[in-house]
ZANU-211117 format. One record per residue (C-alpha): residue number from 0; x, y, z; chain; residue in one letter. Coordinates in pm, 1 decimal. Last residue first. Layout:
N
<NUM <X Y Z> "A" "A">
...
This chain:
322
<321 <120.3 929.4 -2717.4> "A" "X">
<320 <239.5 888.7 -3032.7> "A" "X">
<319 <67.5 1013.4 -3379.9> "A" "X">
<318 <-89.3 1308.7 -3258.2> "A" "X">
<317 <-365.7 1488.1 -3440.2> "A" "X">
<316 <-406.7 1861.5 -3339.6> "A" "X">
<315 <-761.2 1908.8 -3280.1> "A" "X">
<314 <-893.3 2290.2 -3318.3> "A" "X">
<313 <-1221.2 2240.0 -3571.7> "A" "X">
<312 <-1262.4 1846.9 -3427.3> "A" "X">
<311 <-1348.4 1968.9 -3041.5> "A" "X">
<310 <-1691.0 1985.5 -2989.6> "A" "X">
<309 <-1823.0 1741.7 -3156.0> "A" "X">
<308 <-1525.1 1550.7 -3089.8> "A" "X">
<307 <-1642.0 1562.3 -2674.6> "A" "X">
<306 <-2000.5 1505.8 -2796.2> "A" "X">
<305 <-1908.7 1150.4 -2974.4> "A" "X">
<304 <-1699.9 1066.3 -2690.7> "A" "X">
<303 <-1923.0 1150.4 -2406.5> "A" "X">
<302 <-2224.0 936.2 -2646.9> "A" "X">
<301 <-2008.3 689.2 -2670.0> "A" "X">
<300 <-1942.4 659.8 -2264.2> "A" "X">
<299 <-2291.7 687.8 -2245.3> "A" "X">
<298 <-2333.2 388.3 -2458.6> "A" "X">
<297 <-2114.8 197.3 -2276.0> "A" "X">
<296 <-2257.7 254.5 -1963.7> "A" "X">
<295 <-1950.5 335.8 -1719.5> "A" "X">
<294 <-1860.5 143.7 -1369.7> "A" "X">
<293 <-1522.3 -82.2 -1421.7> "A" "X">
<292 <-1430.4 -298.6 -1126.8> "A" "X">
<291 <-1112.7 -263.7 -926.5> "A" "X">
<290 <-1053.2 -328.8 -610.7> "A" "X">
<289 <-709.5 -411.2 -584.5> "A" "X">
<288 <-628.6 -750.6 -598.3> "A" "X">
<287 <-972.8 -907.2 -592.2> "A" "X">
<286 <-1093.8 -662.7 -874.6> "A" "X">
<285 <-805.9 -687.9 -1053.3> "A" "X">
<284 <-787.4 -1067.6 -1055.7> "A" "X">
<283 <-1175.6 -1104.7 -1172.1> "A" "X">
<282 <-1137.0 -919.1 -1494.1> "A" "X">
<281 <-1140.0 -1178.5 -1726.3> "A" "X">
<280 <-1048.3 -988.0 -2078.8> "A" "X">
<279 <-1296.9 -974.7 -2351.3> "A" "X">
<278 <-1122.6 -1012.4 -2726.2> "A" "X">
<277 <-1214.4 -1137.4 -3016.2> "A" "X">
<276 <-1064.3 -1285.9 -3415.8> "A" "X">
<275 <-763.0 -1044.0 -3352.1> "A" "X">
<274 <-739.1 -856.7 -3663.4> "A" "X">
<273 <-1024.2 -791.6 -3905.1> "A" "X">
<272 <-751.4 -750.7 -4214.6> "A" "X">
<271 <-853.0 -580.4 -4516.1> "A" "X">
<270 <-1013.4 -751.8 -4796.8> "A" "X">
<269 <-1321.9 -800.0 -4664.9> "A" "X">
<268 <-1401.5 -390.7 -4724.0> "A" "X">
<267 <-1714.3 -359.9 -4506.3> "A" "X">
<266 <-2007.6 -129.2 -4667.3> "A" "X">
<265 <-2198.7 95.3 -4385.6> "A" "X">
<264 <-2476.7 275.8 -4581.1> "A" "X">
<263 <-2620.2 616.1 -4517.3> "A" "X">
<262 <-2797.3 711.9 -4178.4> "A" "X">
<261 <-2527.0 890.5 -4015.2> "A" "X">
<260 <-2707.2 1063.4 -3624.3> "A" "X">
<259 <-2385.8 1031.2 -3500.6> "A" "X">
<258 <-2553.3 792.6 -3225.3> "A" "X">
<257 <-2689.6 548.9 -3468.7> "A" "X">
<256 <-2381.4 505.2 -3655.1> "A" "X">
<255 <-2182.3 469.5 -3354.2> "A" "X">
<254 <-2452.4 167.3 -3277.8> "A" "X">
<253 <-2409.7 22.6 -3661.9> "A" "X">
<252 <-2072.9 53.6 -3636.2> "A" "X">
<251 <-2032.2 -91.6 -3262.7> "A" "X">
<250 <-2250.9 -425.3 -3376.0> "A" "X">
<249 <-2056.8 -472.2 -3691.0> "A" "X">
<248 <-1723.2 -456.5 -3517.3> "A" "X">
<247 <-1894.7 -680.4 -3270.5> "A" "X">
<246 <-1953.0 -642.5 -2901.7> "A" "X">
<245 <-1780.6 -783.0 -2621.6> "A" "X">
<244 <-1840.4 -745.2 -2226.9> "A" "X">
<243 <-1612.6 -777.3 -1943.3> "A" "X">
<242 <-1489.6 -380.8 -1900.9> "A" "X">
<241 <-1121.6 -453.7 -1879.3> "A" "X">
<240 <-785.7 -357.0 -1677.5> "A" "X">
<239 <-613.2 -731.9 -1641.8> "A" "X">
<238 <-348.6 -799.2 -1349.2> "A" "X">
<237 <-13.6 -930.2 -1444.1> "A" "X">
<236 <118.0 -1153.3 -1136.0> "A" "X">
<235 <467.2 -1032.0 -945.7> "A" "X">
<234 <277.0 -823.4 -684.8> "A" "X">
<233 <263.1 -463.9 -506.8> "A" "X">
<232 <-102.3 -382.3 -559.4> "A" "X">
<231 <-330.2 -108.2 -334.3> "A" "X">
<230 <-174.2 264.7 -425.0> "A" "X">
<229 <-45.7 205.1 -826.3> "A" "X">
<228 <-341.5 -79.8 -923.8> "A" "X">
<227 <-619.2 233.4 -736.0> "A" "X">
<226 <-420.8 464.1 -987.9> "A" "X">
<225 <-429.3 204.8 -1264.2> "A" "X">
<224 <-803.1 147.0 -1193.2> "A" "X">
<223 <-913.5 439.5 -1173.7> "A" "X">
<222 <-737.4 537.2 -1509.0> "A" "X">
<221 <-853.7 298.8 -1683.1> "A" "X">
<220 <-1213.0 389.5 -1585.5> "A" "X">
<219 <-1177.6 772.3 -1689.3> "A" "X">
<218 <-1109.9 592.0 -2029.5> "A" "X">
<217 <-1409.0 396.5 -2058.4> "A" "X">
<216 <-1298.7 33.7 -2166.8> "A" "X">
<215 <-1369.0 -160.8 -2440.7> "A" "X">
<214 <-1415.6 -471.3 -2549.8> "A" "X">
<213 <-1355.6 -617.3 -2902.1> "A" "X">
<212 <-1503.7 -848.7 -3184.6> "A" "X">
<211 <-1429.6 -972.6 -3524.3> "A" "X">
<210 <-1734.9 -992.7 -3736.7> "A" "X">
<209 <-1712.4 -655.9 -3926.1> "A" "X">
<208 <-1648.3 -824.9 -4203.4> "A" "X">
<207 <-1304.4 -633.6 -4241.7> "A" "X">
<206 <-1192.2 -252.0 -4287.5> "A" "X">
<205 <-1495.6 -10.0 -4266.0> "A" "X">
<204 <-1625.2 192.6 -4582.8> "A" "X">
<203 <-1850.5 507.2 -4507.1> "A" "X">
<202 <-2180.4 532.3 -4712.2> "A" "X">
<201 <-2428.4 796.3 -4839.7> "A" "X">
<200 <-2185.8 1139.5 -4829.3> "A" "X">
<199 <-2403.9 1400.7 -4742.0> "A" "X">
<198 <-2107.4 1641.9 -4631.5> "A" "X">
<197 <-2189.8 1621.1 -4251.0> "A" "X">
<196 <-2335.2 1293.0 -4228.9> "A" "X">
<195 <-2012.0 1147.7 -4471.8> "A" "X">
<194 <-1779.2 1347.5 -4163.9> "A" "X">
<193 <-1972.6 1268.8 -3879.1> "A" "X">
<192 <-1945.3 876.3 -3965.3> "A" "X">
<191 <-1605.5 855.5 -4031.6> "A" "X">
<190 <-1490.3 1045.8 -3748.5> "A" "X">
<189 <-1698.9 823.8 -3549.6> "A" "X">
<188 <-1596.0 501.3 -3702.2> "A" "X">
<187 <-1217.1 616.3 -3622.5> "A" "X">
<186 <-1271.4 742.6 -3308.5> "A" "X">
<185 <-1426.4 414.1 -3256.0> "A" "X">
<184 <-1183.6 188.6 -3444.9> "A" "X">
<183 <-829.1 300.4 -3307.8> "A" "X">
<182 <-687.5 615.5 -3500.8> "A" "X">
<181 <-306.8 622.5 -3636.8> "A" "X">
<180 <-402.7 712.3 -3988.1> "A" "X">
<179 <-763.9 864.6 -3951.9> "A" "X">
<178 <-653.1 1134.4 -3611.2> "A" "X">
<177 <-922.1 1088.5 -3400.6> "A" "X">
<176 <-692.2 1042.6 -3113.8> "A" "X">
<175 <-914.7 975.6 -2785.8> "A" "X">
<174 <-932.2 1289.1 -2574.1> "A" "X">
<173 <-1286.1 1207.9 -2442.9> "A" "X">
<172 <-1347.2 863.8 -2435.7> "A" "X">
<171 <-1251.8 510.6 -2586.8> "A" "X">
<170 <-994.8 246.8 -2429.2> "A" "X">
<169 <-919.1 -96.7 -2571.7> "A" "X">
<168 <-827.9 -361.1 -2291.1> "A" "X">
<167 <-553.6 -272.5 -2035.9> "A" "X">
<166 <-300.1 -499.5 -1943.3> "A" "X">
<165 <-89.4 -367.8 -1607.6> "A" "X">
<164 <248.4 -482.1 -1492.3> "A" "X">
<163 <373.9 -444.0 -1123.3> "A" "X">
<162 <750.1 -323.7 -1068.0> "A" "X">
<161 <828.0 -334.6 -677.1> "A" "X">
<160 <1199.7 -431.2 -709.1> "A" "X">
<159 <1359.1 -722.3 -507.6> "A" "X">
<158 <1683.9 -716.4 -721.2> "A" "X">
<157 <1714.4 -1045.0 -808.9> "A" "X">
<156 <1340.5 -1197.2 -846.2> "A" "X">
<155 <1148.9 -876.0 -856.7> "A" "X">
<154 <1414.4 -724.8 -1174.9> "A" "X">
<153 <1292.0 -1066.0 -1332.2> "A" "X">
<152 <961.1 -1026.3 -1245.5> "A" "X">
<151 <951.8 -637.7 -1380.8> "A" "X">
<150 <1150.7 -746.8 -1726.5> "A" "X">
<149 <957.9 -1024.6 -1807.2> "A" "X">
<148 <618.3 -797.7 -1769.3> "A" "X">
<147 <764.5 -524.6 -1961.4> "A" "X">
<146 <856.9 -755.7 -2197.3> "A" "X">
<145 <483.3 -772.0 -2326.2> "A" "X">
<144 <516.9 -431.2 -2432.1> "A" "X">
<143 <733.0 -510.7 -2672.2> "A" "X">
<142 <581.3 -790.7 -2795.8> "A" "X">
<141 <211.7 -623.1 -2825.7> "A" "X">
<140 <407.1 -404.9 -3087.6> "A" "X">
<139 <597.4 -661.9 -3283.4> "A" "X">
<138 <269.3 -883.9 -3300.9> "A" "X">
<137 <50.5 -583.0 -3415.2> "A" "X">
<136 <-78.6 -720.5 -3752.1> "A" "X">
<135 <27.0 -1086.9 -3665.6> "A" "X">
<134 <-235.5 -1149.8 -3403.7> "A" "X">
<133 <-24.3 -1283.9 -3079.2> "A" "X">
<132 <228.2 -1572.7 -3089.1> "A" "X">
<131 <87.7 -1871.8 -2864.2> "A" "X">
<130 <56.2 -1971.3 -2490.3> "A" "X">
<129 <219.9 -1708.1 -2275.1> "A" "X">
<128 <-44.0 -1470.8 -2191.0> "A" "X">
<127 <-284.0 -1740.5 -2126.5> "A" "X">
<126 <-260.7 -1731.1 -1713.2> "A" "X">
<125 <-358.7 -1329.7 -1744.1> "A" "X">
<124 <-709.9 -1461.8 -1848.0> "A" "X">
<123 <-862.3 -1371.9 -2174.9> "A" "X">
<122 <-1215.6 -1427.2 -2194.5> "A" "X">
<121 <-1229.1 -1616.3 -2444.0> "A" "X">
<120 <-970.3 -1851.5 -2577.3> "A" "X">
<119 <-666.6 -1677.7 -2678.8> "A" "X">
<118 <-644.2 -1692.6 -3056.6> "A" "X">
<117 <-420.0 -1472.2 -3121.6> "A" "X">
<116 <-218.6 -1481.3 -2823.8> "A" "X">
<115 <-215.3 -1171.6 -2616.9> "A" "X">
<114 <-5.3 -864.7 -2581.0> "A" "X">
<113 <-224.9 -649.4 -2814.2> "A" "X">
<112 <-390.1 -636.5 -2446.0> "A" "X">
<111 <-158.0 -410.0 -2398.5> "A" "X">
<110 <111.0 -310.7 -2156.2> "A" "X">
<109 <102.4 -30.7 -1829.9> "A" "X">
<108 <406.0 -73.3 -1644.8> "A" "X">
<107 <383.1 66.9 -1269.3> "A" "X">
<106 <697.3 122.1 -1136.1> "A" "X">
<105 <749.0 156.3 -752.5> "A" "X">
<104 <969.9 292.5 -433.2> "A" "X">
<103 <1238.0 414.3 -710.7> "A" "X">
<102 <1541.9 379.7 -608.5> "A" "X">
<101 <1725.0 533.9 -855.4> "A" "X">
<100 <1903.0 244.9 -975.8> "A" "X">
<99 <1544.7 57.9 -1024.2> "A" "X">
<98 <1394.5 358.3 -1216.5> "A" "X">
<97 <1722.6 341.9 -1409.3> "A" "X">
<96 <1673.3 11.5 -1536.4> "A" "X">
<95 <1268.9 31.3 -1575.4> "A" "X">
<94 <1312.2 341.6 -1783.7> "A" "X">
<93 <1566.3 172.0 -1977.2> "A" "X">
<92 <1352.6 -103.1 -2100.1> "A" "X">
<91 <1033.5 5.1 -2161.7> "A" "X">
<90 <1163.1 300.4 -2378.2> "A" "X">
<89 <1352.0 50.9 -2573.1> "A" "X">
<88 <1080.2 -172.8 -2633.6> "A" "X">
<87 <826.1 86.4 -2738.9> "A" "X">
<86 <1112.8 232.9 -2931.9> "A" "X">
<85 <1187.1 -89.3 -3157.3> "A" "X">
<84 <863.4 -257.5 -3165.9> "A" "X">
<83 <633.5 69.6 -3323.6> "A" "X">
<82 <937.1 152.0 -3546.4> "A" "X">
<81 <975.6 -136.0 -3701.3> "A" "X">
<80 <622.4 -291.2 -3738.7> "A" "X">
<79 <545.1 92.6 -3901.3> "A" "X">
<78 <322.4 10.7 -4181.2> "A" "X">
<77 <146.8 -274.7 -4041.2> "A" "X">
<76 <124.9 -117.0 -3710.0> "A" "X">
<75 <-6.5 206.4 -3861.3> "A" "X">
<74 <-295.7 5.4 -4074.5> "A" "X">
<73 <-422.3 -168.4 -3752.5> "A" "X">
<72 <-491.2 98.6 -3514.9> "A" "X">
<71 <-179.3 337.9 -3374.5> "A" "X">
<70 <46.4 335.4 -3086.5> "A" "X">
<69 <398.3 464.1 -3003.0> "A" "X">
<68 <410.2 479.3 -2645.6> "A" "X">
<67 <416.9 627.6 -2298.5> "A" "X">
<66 <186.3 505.3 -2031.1> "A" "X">
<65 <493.1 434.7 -1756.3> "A" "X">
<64 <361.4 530.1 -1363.2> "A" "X">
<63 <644.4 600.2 -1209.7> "A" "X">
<62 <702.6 627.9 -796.9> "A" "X">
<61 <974.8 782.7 -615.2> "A" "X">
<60 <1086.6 1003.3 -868.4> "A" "X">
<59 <1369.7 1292.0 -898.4> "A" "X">
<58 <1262.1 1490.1 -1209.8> "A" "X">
<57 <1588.2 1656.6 -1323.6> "A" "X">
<56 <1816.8 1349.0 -1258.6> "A" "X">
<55 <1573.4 1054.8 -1371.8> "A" "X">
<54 <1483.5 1263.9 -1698.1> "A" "X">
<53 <1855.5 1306.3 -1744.3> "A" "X">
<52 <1919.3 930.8 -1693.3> "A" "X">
<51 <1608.5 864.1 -1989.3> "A" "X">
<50 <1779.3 1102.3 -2200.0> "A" "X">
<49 <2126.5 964.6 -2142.6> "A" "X">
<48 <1990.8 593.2 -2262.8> "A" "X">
<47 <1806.2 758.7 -2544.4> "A" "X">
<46 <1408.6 590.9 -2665.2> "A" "X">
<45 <1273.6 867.2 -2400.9> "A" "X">
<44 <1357.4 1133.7 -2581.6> "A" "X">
<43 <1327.7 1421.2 -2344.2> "A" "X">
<42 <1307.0 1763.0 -2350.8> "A" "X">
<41 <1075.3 1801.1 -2663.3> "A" "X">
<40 <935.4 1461.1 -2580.2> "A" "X">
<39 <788.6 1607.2 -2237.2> "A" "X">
<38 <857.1 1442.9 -1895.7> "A" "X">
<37 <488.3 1486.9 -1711.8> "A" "X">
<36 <553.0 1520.0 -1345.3> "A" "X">
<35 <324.0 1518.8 -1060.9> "A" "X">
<34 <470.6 1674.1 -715.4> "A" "X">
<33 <498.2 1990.6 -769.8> "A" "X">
<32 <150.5 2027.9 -924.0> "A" "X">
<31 <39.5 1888.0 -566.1> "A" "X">
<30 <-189.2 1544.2 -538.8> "A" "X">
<29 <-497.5 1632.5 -407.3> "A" "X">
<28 <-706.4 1345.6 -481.0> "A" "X">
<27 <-833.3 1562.3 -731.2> "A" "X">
<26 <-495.0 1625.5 -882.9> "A" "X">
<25 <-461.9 1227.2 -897.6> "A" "X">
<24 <-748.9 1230.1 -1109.3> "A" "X">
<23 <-686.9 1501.4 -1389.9> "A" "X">
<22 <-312.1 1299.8 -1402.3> "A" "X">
<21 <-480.4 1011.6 -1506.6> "A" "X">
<20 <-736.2 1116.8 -1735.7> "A" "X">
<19 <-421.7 1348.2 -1933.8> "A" "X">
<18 <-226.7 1037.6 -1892.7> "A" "X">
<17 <-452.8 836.7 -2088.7> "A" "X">
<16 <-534.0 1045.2 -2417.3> "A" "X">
<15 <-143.9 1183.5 -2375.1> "A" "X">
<14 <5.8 1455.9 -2190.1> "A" "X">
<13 <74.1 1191.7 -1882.0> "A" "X">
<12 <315.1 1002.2 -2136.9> "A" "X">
<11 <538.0 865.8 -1844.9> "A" "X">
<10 <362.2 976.2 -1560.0> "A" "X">
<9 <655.8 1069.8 -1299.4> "A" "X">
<8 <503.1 1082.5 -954.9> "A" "X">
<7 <668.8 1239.4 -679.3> "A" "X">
<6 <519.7 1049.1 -333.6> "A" "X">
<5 <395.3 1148.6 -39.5> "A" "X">
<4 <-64.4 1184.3 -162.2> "A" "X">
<3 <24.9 880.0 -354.9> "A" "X">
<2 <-18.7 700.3 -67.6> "A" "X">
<1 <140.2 353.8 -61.0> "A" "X">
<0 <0.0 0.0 0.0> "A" "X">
């Protein structure tokens, strides 16, 4: 158990669609400004071993929360395999090292369920993670995330460090990128669907057959939970962040579609990839761990989303990383 409210906290990211929720909620709790620090890529590059020691210097942590990454939906991790394994990896990697020779009190790895086997029978349970090569589109990504988790039990088992590892399912809210090349599939079905409603275009084309089919978690959720994983949890085991529910591809078009208000035609391009064939996590260990169980409507948490872009798409700056 630690209190948050005594420690510096480095949120790796924290600028980000996460990290913004995260660090929103730990100032409530009345964390001080002093106290909660956001490294920035324009002062640190956090891929570069004397960038990441710098960051250590300057910033002084006792506890890091790690969110950063390079992320994108399934055409950016077939375009950039490269790019998206070789700097998540290498961020992962050194901050853990010099978060462990700074003494940090604890390091909170956040992964992705991208992490998982392909075909991973349903739901998911953190015992699986190991048991086949996950869904080729984002293999090199989910990969390097996934050493994380070696990487904290091994630096457990010899050096006694408090390093727990986190798997969050797909997250949608306010803040999401909407930006079409590195967009996950409901800001991208919602930009797609305000867009042909707004110029009278009579269909929008969606990758797949629509049959594949995810969960998804309310942002403001994820970050309850990691913050409640980051005060309450100090074990080895990886601990699932989920919703427990699935719904279709087809089923969340034809529902964004609804709640955009687009009433043209939805045509699904077969030809492009569907991904992972499903995914719903178990979510039993993070509730019994730490006390975590995930609270928003799903179609209220659409409908924040939706009204949040609404409001927003004139002045968005689209961000490829977070």
């Amino acid at each position: 158990m630690i209190n948050l409210r005594k420690e510096r906290i480095v949120i790796t990211g924290g600028s980000g669609f996460l990290g913004s929720h995260i660090c929103d909620q730990l100032r409530e709790k009345g964390i001080e400004a002093g106290d909660l620090l956001v490294p920035r890529r324009e002062e640190f590059d956090l891929t570069q071993d004397e960038q990441v020691r710098r960051m250590y210097d300057v910033m002084q942590p006792t506890v890091v929360i790690h969110l950063a990454a390079v992320v994108g939906g399934i055409g950016a991790n077939r375009r950039f395999p490269g790019t998206f394994f070789y700097r998540n990896l290498m961020m992962g990697a050194m901050l853990m090292e010099y978060a462990r020779r700074f003494d940090v009190k604890k390091f909170v790895a956040v992964g992705t369920i991208c992490a998982y086997p392909k075909f991973t029978p349903i739901p998911f349970r953190e015992e699986d993670l190991w048991n086949g090569y996950p869904e080729e589109t984002n293999a090199p990504y989910g990969l390097a995330k996934k050493m994380l988790l070696v990487q904290a039990q091994a630096y457990r088992q010899e050096y006694g460090f408090n390093a727990i590892y986190l798997l969050p399912v797909n997250l949608y809210g306010p803040g999401d990128n909407f930006n079409p090349e590195f967009s996950h599939v409901i800001p991208a079905l919602i930009r797609k669907c305000i867009e042909a409603r707004d110029t009278g275009i009579p269909y929008i084309d969606v990758w797949g057959t629509g049959r594949a089919t995810r969960e998804f978690l309310y942002v403001k959720d994820a970050a309850r939970g990691i913050i409640l994983a980051a005060e309450r949890y100090d074990g080895p085991e990886p601990c699932n962040l989920g919703a427990g529910f699935e719904i279709s591809i087809r089923e969340l078009a034809t529902l964004i579609a609804e709640e955009t208000g687009f009433m043209g035609q939805i045509r699904w391009d077969s030809l492009q990839p569907d991904g992972q064939p499903r995914r719903l996590l178990d979510v039993h260990r993070a509730e019994a761990f730490f006390g975590f169980r995930a609270r928003t409507d799903f179609r209220f948490g659409l409908r924040e989303t939706i009204a949040w872009y609404e409001a927003n798409r004139e002045t968005l700056g689209h961000e490829a990383t977070r």
